[in-house]
N, CA, C and O atoms as a CHARMM CRD file, in Angstrom:
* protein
*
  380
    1    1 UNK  N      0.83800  -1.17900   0.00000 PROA 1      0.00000
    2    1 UNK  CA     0.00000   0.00000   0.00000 PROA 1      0.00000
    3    1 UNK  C      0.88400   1.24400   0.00000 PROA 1      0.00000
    4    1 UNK  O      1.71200   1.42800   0.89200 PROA 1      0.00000
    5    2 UNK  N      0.70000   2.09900  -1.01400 PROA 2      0.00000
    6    2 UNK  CA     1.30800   3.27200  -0.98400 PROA 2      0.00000
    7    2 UNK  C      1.12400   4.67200  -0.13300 PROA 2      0.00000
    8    2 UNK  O     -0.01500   5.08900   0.07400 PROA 2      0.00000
    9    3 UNK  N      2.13600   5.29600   0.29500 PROA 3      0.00000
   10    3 UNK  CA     1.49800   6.25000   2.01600 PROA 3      0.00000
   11    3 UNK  C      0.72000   7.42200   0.77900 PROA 3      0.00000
   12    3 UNK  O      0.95200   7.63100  -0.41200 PROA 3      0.00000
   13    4 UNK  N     -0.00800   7.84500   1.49600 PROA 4      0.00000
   14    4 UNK  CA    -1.03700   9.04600   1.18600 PROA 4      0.00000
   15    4 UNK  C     -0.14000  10.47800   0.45900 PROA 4      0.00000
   16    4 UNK  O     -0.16400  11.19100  -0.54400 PROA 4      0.00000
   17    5 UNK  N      0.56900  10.30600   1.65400 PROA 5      0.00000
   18    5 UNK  CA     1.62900  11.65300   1.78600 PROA 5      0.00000
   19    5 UNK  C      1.75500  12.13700   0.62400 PROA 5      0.00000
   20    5 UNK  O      1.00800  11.45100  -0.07300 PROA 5      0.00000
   21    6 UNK  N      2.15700  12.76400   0.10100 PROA 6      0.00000
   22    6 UNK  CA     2.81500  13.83000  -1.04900 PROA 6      0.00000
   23    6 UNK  C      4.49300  13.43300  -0.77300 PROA 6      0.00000
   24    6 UNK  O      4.81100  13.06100   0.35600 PROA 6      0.00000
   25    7 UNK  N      5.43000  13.52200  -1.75200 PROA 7      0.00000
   26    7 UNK  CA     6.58900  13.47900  -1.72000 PROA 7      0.00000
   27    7 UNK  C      7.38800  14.98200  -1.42600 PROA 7      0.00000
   28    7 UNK  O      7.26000  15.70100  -2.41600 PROA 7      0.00000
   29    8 UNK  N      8.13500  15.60600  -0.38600 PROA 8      0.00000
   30    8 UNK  CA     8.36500  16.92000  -0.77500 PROA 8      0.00000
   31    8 UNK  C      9.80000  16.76100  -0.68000 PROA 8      0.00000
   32    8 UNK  O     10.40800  16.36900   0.31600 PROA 8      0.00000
   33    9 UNK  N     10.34300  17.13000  -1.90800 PROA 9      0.00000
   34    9 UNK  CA    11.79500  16.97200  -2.06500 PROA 9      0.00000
   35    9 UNK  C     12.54600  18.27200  -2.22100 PROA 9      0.00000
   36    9 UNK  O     12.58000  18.93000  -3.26100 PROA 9      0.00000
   37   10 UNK  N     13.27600  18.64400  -0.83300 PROA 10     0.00000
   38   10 UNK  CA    13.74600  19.84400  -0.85500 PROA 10     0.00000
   39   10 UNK  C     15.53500  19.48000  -1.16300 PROA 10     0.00000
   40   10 UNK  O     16.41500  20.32400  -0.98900 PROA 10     0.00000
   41   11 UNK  N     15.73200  18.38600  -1.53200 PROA 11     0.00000
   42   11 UNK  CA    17.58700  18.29700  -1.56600 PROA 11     0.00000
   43   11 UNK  C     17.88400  19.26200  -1.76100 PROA 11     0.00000
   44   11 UNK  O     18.43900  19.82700  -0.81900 PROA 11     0.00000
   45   12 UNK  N     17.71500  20.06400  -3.07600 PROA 12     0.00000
   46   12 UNK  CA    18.07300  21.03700  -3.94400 PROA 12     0.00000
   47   12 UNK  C     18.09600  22.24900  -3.10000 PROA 12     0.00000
   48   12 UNK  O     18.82700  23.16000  -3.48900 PROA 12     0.00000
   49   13 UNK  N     17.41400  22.41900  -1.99900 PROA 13     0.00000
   50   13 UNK  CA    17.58600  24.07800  -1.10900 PROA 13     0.00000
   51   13 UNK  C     18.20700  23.52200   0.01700 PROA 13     0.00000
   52   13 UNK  O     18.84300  24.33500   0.68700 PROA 13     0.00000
   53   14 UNK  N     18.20000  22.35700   0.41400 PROA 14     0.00000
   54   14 UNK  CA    19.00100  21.75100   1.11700 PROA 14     0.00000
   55   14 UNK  C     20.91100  21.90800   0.55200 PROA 14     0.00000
   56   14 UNK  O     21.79700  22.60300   1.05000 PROA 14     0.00000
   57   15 UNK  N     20.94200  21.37300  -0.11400 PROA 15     0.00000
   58   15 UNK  CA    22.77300  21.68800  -0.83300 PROA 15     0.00000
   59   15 UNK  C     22.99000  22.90500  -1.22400 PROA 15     0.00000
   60   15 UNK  O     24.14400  23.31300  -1.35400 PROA 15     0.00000
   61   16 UNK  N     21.55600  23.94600  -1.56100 PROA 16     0.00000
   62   16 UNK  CA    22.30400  25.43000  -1.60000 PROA 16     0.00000
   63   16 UNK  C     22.55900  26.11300  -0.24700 PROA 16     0.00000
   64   16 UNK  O     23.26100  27.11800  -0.13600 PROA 16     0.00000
   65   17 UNK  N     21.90700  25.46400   0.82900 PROA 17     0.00000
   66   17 UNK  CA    22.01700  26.35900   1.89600 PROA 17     0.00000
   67   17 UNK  C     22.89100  26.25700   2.37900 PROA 17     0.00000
   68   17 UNK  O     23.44400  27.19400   2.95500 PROA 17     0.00000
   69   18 UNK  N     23.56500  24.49400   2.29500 PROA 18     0.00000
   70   18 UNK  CA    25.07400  24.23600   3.00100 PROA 18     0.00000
   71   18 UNK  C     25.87600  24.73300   1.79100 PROA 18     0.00000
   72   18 UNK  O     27.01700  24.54800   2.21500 PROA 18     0.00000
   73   19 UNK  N     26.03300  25.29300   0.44500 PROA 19     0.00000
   74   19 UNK  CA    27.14300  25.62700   0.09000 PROA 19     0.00000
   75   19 UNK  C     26.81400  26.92700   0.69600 PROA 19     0.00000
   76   19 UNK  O     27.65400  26.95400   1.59500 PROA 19     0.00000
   77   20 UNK  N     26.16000  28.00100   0.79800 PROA 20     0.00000
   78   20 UNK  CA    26.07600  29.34300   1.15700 PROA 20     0.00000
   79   20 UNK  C     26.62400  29.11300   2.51600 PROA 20     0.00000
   80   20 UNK  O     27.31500  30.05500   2.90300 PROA 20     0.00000
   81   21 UNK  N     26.50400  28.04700   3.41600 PROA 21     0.00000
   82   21 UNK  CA    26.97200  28.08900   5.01500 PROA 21     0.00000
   83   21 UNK  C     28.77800  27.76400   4.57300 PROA 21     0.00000
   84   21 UNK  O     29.68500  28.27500   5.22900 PROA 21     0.00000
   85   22 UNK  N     28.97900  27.03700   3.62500 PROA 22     0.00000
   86   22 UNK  CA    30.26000  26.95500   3.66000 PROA 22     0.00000
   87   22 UNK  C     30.97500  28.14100   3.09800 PROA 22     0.00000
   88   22 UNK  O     31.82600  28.60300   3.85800 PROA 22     0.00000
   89   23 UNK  N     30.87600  28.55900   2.30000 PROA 23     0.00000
   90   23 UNK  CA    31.49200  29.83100   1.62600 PROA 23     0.00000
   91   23 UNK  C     31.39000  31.18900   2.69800 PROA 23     0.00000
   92   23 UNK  O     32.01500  32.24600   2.61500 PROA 23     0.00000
   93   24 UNK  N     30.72900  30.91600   3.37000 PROA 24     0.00000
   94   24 UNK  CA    30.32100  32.05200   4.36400 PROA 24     0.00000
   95   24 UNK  C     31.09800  31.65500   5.54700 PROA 24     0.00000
   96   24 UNK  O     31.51600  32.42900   6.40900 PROA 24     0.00000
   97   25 UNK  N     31.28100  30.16200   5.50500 PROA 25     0.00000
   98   25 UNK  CA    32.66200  30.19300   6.85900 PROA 25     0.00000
   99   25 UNK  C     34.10200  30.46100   6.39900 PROA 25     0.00000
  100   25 UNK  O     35.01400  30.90200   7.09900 PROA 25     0.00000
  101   26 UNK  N     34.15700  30.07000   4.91200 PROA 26     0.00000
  102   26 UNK  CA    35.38300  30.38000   4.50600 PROA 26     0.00000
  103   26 UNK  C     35.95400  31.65600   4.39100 PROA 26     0.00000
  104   26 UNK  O     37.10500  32.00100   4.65800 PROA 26     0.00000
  105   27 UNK  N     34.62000  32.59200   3.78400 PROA 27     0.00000
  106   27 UNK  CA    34.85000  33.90100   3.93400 PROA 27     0.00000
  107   27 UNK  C     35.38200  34.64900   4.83500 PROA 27     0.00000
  108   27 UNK  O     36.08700  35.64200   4.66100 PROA 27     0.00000
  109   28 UNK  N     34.93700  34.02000   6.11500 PROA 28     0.00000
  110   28 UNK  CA    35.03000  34.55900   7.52000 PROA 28     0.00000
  111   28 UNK  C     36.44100  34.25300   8.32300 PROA 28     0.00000
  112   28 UNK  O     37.01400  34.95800   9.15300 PROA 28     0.00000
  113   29 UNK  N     36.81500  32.91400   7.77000 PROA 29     0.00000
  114   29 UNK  CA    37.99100  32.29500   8.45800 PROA 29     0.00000
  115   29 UNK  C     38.75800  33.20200   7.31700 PROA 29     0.00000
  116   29 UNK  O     39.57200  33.78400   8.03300 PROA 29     0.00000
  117   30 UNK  N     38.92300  33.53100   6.39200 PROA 30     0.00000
  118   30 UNK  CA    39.97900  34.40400   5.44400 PROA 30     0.00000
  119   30 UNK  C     39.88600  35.76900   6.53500 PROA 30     0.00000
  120   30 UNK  O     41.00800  36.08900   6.92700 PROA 30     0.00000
  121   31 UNK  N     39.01700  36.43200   6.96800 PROA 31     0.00000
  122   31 UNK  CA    39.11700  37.79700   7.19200 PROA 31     0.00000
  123   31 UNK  C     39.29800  37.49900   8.63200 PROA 31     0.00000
  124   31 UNK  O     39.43100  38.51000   9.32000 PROA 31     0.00000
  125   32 UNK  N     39.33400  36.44100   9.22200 PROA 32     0.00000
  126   32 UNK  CA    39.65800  36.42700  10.52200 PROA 32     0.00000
  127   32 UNK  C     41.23200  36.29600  11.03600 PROA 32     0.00000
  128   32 UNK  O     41.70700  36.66100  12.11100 PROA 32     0.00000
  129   33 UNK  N     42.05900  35.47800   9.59900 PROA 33     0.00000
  130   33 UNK  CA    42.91100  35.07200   9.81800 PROA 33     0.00000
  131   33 UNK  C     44.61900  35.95300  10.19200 PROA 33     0.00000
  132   33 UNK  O     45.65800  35.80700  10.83700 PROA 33     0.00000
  133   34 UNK  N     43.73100  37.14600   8.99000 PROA 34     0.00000
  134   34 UNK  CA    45.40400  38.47200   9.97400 PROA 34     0.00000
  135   34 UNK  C     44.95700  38.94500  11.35100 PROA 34     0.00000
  136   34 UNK  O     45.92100  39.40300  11.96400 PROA 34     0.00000
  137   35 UNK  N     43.72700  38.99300  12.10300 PROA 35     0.00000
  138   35 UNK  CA    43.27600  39.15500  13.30700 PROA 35     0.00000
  139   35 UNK  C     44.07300  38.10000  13.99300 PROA 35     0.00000
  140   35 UNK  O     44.96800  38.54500  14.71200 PROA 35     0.00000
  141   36 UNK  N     43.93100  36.55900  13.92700 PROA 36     0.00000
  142   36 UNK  CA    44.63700  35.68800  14.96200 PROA 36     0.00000
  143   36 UNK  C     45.99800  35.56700  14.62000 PROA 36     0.00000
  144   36 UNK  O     46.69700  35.15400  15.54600 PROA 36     0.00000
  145   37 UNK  N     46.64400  35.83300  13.44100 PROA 37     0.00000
  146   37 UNK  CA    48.29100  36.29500  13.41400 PROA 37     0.00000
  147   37 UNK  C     48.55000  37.43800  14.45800 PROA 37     0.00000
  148   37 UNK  O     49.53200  37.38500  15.19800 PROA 37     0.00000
  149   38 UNK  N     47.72000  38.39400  14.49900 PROA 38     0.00000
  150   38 UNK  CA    48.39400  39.61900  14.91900 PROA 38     0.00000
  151   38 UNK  C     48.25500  39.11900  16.33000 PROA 38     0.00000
  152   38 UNK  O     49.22300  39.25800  17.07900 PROA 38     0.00000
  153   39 UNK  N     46.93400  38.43900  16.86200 PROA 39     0.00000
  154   39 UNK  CA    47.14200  38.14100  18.30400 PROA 39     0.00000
  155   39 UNK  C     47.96600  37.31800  18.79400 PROA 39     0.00000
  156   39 UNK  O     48.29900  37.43000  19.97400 PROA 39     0.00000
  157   40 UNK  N     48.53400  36.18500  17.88200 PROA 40     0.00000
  158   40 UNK  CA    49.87200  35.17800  17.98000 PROA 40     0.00000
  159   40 UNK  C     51.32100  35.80700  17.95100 PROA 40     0.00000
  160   40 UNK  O     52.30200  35.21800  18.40400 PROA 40     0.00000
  161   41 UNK  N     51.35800  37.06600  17.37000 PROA 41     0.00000
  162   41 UNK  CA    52.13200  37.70600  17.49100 PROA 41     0.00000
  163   41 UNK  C     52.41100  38.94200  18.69800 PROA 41     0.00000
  164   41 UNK  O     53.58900  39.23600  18.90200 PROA 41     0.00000
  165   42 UNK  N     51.39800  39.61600  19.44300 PROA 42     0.00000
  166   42 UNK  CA    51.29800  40.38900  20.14900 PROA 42     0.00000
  167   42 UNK  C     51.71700  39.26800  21.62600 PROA 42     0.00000
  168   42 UNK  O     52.65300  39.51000  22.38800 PROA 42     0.00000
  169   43 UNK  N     50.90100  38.21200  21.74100 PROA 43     0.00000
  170   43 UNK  CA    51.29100  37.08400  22.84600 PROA 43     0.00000
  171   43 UNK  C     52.69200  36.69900  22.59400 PROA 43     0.00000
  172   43 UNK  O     52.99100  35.98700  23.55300 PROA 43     0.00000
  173   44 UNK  N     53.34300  36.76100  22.08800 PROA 44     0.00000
  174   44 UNK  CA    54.90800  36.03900  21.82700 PROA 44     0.00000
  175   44 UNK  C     55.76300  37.42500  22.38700 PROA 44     0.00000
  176   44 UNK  O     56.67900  37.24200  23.18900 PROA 44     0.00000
  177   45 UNK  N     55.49600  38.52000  22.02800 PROA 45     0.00000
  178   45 UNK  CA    56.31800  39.67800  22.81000 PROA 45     0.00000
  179   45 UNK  C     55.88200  40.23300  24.06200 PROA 45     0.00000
  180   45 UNK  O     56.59300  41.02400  24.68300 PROA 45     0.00000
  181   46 UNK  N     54.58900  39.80800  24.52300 PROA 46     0.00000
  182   46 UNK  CA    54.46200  39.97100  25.67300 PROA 46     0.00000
  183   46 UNK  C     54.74300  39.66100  26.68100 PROA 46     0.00000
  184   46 UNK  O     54.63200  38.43500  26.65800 PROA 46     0.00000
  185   47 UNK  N     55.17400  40.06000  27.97800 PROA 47     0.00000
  186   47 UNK  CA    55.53000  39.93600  29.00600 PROA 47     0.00000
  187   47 UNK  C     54.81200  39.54800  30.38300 PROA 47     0.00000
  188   47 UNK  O     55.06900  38.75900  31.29200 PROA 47     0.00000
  189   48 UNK  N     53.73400  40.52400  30.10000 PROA 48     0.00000
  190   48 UNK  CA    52.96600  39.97900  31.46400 PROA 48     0.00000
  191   48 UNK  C     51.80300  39.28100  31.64500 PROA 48     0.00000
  192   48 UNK  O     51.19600  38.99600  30.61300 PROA 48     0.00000
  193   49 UNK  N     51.34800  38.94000  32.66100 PROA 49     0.00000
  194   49 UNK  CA    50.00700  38.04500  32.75300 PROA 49     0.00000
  195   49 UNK  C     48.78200  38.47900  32.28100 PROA 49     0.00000
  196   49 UNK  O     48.34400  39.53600  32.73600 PROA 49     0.00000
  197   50 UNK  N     48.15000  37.87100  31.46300 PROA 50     0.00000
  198   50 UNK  CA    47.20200  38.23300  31.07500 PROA 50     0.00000
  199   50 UNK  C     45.78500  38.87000  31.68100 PROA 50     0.00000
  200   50 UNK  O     45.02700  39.82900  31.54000 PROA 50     0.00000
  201   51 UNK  N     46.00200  37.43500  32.59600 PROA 51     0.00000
  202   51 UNK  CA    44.82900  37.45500  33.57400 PROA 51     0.00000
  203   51 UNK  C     45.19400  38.56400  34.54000 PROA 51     0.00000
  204   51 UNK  O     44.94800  39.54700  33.84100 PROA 51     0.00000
  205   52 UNK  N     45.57800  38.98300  35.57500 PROA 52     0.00000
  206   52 UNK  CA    46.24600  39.94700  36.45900 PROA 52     0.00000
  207   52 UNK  C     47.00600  41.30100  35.68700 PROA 52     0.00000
  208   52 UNK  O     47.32000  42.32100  36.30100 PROA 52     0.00000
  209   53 UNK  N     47.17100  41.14400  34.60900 PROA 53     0.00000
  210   53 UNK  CA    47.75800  42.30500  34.02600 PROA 53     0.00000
  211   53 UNK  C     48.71200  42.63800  34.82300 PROA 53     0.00000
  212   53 UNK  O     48.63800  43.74200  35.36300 PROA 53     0.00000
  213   54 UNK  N     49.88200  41.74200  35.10400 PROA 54     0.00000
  214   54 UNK  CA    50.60500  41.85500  35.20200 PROA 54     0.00000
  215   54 UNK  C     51.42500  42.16900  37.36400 PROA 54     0.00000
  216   54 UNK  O     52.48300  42.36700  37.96200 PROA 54     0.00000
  217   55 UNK  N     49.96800  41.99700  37.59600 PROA 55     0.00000
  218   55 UNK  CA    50.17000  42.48500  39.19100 PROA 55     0.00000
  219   55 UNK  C     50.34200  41.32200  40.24100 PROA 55     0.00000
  220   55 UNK  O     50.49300  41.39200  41.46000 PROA 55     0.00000
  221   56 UNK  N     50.27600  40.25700  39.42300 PROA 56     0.00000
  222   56 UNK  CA    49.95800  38.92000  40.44000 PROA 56     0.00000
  223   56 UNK  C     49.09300  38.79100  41.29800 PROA 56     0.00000
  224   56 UNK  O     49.17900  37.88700  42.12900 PROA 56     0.00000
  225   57 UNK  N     48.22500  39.53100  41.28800 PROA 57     0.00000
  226   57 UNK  CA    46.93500  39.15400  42.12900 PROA 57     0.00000
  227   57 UNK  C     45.90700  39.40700  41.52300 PROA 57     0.00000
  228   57 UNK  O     45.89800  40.19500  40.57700 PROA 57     0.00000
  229   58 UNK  N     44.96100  38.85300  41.90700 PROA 58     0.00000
  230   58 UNK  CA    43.31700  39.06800  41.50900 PROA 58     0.00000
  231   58 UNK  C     41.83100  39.06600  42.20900 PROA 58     0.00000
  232   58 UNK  O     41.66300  38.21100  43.07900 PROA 58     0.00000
  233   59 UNK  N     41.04900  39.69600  41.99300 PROA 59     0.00000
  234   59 UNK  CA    40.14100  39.43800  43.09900 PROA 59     0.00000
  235   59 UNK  C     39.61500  38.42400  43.64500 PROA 59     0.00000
  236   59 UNK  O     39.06900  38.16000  42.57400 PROA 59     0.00000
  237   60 UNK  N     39.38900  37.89300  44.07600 PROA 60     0.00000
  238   60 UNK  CA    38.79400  36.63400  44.65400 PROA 60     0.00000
  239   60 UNK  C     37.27900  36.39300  44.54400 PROA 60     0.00000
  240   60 UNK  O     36.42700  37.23600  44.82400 PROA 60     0.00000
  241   61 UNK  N     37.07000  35.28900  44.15500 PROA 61     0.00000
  242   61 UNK  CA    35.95400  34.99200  43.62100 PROA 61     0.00000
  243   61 UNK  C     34.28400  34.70800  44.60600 PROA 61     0.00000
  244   61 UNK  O     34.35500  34.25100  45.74700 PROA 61     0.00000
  245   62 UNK  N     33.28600  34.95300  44.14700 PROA 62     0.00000
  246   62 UNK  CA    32.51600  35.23900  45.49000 PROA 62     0.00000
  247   62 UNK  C     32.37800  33.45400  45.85200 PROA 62     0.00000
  248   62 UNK  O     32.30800  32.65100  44.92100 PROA 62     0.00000
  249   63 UNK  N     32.35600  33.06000  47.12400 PROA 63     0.00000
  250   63 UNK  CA    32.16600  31.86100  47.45300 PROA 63     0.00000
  251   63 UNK  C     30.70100  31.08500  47.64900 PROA 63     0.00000
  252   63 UNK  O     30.61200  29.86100  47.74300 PROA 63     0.00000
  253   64 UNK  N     29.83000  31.79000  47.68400 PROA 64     0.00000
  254   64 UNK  CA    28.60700  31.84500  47.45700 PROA 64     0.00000
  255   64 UNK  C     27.88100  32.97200  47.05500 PROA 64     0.00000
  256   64 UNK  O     28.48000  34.03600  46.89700 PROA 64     0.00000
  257   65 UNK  N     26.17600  32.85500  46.79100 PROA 65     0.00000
  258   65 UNK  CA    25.69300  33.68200  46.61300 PROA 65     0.00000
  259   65 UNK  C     25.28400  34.71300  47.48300 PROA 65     0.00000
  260   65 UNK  O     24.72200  35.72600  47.06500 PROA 65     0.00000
  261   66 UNK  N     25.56100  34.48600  48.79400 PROA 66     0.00000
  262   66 UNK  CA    25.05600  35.26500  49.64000 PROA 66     0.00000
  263   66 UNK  C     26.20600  35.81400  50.49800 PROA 66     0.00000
  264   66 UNK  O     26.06500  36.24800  51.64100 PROA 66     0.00000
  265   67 UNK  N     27.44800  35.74200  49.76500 PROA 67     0.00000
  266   67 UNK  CA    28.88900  36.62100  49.95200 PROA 67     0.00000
  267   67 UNK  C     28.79900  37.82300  49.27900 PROA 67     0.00000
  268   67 UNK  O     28.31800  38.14200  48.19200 PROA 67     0.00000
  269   68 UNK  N     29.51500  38.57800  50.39200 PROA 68     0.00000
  270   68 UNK  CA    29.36000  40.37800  49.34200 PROA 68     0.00000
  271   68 UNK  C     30.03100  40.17200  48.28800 PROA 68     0.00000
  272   68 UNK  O     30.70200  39.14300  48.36900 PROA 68     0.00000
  273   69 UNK  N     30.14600  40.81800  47.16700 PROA 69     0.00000
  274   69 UNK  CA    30.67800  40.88300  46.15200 PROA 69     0.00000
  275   69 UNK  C     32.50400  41.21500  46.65500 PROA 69     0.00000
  276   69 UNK  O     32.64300  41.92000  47.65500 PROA 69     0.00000
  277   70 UNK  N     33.66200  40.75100  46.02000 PROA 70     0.00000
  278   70 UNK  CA    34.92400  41.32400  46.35000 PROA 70     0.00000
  279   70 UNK  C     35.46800  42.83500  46.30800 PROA 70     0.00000
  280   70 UNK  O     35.82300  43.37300  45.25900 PROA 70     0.00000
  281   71 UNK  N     35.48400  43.20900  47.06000 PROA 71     0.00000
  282   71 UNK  CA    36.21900  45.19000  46.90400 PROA 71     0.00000
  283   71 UNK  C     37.32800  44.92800  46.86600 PROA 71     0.00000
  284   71 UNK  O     38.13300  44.23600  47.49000 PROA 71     0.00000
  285   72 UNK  N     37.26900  46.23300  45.19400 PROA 72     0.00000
  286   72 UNK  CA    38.85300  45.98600  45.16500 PROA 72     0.00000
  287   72 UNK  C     39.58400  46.90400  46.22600 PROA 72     0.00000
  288   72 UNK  O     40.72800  46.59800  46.56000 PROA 72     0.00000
  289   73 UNK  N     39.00800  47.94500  46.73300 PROA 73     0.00000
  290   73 UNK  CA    39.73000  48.54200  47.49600 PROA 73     0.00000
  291   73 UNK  C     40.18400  47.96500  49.08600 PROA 73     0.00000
  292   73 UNK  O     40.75400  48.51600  50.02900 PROA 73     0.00000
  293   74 UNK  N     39.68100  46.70100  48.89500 PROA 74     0.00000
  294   74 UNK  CA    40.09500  45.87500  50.28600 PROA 74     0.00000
  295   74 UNK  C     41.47000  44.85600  50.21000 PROA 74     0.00000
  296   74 UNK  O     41.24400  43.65500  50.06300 PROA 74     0.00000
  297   75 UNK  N     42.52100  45.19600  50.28200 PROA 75     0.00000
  298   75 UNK  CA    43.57400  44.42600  49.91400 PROA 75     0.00000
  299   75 UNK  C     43.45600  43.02900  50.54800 PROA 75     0.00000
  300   75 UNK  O     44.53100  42.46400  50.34700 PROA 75     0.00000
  301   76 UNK  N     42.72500  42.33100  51.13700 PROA 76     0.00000
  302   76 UNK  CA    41.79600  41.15600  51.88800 PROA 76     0.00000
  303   76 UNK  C     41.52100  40.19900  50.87600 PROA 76     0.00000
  304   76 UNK  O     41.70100  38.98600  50.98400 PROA 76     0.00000
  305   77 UNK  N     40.95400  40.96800  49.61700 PROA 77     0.00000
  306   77 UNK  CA    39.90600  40.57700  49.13300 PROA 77     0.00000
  307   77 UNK  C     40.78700  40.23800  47.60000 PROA 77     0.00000
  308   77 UNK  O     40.09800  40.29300  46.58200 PROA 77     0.00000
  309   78 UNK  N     41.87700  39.98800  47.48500 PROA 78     0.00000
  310   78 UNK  CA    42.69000  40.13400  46.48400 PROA 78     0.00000
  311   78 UNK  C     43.72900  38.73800  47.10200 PROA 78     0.00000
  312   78 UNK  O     44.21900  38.62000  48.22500 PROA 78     0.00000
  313   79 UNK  N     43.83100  37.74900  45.85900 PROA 79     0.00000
  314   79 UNK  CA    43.89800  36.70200  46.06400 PROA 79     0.00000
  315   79 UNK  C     45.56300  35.91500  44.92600 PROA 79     0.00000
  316   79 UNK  O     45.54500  36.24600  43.74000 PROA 79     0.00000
  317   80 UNK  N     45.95500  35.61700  45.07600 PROA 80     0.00000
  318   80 UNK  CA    47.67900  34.90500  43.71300 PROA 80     0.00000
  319   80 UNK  C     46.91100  34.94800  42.72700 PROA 80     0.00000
  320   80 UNK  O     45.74700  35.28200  42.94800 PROA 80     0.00000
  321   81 UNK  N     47.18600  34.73400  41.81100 PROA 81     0.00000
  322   81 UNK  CA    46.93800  34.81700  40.45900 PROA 81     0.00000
  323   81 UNK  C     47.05400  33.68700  39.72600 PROA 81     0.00000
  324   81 UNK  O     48.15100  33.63500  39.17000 PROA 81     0.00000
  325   82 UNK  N     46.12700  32.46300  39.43700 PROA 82     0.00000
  326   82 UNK  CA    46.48900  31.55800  38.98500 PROA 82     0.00000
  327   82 UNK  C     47.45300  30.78000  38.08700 PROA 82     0.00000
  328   82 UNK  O     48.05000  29.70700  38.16500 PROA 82     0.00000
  329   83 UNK  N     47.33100  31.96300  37.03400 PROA 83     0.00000
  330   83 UNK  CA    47.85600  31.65200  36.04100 PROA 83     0.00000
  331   83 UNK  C     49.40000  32.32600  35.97600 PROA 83     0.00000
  332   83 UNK  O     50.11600  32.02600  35.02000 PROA 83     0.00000
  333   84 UNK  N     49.77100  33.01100  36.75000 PROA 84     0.00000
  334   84 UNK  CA    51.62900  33.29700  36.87300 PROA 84     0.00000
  335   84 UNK  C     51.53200  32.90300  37.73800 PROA 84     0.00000
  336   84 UNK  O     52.71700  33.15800  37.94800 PROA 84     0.00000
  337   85 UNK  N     51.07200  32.19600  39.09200 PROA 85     0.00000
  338   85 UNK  CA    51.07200  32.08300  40.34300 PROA 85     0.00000
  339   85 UNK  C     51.81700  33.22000  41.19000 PROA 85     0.00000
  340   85 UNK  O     52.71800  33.09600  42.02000 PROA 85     0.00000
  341   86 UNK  N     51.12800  34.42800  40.69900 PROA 86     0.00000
  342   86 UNK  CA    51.55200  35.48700  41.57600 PROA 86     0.00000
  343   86 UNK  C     53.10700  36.11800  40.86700 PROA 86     0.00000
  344   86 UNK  O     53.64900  36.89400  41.65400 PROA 86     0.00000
  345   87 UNK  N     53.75300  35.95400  39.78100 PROA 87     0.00000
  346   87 UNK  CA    55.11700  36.57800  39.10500 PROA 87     0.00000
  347   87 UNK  C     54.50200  37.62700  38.44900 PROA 87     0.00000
  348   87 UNK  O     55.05900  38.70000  38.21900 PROA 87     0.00000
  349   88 UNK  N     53.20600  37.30800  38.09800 PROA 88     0.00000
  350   88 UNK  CA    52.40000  38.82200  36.94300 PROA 88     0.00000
  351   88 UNK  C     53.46000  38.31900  35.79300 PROA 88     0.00000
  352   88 UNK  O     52.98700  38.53900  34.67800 PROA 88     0.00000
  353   89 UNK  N     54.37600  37.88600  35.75900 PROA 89     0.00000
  354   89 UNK  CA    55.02200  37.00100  34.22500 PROA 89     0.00000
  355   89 UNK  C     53.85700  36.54700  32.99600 PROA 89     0.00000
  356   89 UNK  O     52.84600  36.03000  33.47100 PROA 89     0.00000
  357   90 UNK  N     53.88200  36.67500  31.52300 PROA 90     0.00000
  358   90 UNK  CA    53.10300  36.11500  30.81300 PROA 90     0.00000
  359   90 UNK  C     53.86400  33.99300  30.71100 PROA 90     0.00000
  360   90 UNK  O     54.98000  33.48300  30.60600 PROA 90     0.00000
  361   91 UNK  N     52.82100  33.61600  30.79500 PROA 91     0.00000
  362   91 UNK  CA    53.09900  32.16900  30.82000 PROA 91     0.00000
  363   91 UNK  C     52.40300  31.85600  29.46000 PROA 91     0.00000
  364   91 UNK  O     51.25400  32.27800  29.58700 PROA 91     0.00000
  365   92 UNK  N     52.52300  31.43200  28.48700 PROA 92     0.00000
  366   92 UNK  CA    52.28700  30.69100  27.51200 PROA 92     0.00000
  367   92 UNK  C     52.83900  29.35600  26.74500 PROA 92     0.00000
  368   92 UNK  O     54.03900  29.09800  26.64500 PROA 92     0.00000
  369   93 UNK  N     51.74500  28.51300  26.19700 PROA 93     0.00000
  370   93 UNK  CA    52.44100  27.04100  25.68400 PROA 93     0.00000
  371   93 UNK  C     53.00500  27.58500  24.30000 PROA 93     0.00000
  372   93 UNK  O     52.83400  28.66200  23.72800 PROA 93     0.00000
  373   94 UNK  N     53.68700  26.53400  23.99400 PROA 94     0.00000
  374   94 UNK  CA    54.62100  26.62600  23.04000 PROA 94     0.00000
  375   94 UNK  C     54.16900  26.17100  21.93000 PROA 94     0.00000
  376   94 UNK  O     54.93400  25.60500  21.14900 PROA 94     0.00000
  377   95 UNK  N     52.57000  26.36800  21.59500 PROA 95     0.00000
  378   95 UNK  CA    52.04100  25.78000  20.70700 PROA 95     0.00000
  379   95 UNK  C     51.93500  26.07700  18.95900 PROA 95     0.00000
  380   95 UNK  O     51.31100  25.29800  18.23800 PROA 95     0.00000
């Protein structure tokens, strides 16, 4: 027995939409690509920590929700810096 249904065959807007999604990522990865040189390059002469900007410390994170928020003007409330462990040094892989 044959189904009732109607056949609706969209392949055809189906394969234009993925070539328009592909050309549109390619487009994007071309104009993106002197953006992530220049940032691969700006990280290789840099010096200090990213995260801390360079001070080795950072605020400390709230421990719950019903902790005041951290002041920065409370030197208390200012915590090592994970990622130099407190040198404010830039640390990066060698990737």
């Amino acid at each position: 027995m044959e189904s009732s249904k109607p056949k609706l065959n969209l392949v055809a807007a189906i394969r234009t939409t993925q070539s328009e999604i592909s050309n549109m990522k390619n487009r994007h990865r071309k104009e993106l690509q002197p953006l992530e040189d220049a940032l691969i390059a700006l990280r290789r002469i840099n010096t200090v920590c990213e995260r801390c900007n360079g001070s080795g410390k950072i605020l400390r994170s709230r421990t719950c929700a019903e902790d005041d928020r951290p002041d920065p003007n409370d030197p208390s409330d200012y915590v090592v810096c994970p990622e130099c462990i407190g040198s404010g040094e830039a640390h990066y892989d060698e990737n």
